[in-house]
N, C-alpha and C positions, 0 to 999 in steps of 0.2 A: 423767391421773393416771399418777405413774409406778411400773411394778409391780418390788418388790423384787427383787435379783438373786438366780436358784435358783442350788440347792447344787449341783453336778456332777453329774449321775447314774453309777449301776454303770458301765452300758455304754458311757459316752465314756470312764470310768477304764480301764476291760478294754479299750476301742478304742487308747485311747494309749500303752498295754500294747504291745499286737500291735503296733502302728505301730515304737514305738522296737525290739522285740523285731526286727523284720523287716529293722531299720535298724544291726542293732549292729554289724557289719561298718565301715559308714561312723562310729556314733560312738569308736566304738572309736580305729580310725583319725587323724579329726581332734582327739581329746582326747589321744593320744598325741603327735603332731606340733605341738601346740600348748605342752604340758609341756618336751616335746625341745626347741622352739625358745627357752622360758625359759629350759632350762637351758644352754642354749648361750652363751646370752648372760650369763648370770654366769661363764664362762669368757671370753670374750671382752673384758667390764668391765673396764680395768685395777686392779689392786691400790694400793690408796694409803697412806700411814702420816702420823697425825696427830702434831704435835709439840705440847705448849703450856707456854705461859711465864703464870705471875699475877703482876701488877702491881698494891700497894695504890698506892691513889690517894688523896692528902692533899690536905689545904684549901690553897686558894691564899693568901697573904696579900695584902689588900686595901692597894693602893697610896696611900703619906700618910699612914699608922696606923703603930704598933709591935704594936697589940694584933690587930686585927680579922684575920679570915681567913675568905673566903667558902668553906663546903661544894662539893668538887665536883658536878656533873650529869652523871650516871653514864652516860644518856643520850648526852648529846653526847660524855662520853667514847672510848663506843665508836661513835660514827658517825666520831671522828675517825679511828680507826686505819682504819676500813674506808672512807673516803672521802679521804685524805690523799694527794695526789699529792705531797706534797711527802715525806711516813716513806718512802712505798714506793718514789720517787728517790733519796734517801739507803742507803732497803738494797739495791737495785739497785747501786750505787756502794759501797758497803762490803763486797759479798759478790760482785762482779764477776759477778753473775749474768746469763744471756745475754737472759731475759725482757724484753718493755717493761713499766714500772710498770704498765699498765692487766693485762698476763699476771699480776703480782704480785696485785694487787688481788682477781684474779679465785680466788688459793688462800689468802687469809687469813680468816681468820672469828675472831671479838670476840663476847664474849657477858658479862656481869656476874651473880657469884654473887651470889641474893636476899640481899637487907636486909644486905649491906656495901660496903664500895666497893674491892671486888676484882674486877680485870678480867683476864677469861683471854684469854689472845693465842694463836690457834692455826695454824700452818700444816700444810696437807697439801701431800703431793708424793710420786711414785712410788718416792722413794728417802726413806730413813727416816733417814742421817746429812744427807743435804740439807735434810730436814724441818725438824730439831732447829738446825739453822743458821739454817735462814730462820727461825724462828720467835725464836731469839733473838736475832738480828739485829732483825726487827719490836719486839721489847720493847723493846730496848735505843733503838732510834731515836726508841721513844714516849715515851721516859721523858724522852731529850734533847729531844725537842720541846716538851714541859710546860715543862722547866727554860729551855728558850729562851724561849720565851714569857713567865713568870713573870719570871726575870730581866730582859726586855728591857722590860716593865711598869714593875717598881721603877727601873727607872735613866731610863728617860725621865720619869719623876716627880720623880727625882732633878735631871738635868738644867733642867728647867722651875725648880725649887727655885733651883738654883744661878742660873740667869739673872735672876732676881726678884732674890737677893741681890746680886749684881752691880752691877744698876742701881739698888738701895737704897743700896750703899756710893757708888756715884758721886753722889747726890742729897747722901750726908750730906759727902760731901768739898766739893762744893760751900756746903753749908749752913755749913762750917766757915771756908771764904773768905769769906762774906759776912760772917759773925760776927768774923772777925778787919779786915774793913777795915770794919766799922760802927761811925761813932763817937758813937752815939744811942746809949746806953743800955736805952731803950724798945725799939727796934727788935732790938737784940743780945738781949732778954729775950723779944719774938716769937717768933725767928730760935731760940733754946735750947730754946723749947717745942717748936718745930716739929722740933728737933734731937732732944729726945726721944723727940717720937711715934717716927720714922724709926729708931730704936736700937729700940725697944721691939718695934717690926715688925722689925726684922732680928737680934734674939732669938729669936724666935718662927719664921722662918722657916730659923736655925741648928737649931734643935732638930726642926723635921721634919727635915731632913735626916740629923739624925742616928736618927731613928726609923725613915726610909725605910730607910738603909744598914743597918739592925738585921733587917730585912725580907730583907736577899739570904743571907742564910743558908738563912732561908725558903725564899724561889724557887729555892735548887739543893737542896729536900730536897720537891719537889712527888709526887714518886712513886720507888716503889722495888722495887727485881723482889725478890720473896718468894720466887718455886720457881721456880728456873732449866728450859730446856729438857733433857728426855732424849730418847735417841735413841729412837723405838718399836720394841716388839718385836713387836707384833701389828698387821697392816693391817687397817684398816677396806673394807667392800664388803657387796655385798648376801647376805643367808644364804641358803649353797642350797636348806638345806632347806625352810624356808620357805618361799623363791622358789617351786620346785616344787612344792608344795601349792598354792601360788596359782595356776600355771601350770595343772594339772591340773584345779582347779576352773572356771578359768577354760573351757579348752579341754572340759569338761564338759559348760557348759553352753552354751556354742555349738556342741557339735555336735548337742545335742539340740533347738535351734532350726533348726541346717541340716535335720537332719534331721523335722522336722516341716513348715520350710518347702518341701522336696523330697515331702513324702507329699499336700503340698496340692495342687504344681504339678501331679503326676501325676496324670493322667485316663485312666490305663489299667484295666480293671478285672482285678482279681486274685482274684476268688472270686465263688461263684455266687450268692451276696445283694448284691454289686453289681452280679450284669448282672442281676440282675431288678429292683432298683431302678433301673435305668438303661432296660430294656425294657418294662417293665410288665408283662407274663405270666409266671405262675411258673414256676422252671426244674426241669422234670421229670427229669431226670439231667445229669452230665455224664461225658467222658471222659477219664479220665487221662490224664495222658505215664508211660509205663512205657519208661525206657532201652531190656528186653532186646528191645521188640518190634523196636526201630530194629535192632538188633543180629540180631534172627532173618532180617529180609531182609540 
């Protein structure tokens, strides 16, 4: 059976007491030296200044429609800025920055304000006009990359479009030679039907084309920077005051573990109810250290 855990007693509370009292010296000590070393280090931390740019993010228009446009995925949108070796070689090269894109990568940060499809573009950097560069450099590249993409969608659509009509018109220019040197009537009346289908389909395939081309207006208007970058005026970093609260707490309560684990290791006895519990026979007196007797000899 297992017996329920007892509550503390007085005398281990008044023992832990004396213990830390005897030991305040040393906490003291390492609770300062620990505070100090946190604060140290928020000096030491460089100072950095966030810059950011929002960019609304529009529906793509869905390639072969005039009407349809897919929602973007707000999601994938910001994985794009923050994973794209290709935005952050273009702002690399547009801002002749000395960075390698993977250094780039490594000060952008993408985030999407709830329930719109607004994406904030942020860069940090030690300097707060470089910030405000890089960061609108980043927008602007995302923006051209959506438009790159969206456009180069509608025109290879377009493209495909165009090559079907093509070899449409070459089927009905042929269909019009045989119809002029056929001297069967019958077969000339085939030859007309089949002449029609092929018109009828290269109607139809005129008029995507011209839904598709209706579409690139669309894809150069897929997003658009709302609140350009400012330069910051306030660096972001850790709060000192804070920090040292934490620090103090911290160093708190490790020195009252040092210090409890130093009162454990110690098997010196320091008072005369430890050496009787240590000898067994109780101790009939003891004798002080009084400094001046050292002093009278």
């Amino acid at each position: 059976m297992v017996e329920p855990p007892t509550e503390p007693r007085a005398d281990d509370v008044r023992e832990y007491g004396r213990i830390l009292w005897r030991r305040r010296g040393q906490i003291v000590l390492v609770t300062a030296g620990v505070a100090a070393a946190v604060l140290l280090f928020t000096f030491v931390v460089p100072r950095t200044y966030p810059s950011s740019v929002s960019v609304l993010v529009k529906a793509l228009p869905v390639a072969g429609t005039s009407t349809d446009v897919q929602a973007p995925n707000m999601e994938t949108e910001q994985a794009l800025v923050l994973v794209s070796r290709d935005i952050a070689d273009r702002v690399r090269t547009s801002t002749s920055a000395p960075e390698t894109d993977e250094d780039l990568m490594t000060h952008v940060q993408a985030r999407v304000v709830p329930n719109t499809e607004i994406l904030v573009i942020t860069f940090v950097d030690p300097s707060p006009q470089r910030a405000a560069t890089l960061a609108q450099a980043y927008a602007e590249e995302y923006v051209a990359f959506r438009v790159r993409e969206a456009t180069g969608a509608v025109s290879a659509v377009e493209a495909s479009l165009e090559s079907q009509i093509t070899e449409l018109r070459d089927r009905i220019d042929q269909l019009n030679i045989r119809i002029a040197n056929s001297s069967s009537s019958v077969a000339r009346r085939k030859l007309g039907t089949e002449l029609d289908e092929l018109l009828g389909q290269l109607g139809i395939l005129q008029q995507r084309v011209l839904d598709v081309r209706s579409n690139i207006d669309v894809a150069k208007d897929t997003a658009t920077i709302v609140s350009p970058a400012q330069v910051p005026t306030a660096a972001s970093g850790p709060d000192k005051a804070k920090t040292l609260l934490i620090g103090f707490l911290v160093g708190l309560v490790l020195a009252v573990g040092v210090a409890l684990l130093r009162e454990r290791l110690d098997d010196r006895v320091k008072s005369a109810e430890e050496l009787g519990q240590a000898v067994g026979p109780r101790v009939l007196g003891s004798v002080p250290r009084v400094s001046a007797w050292r002093d009278a000899r």
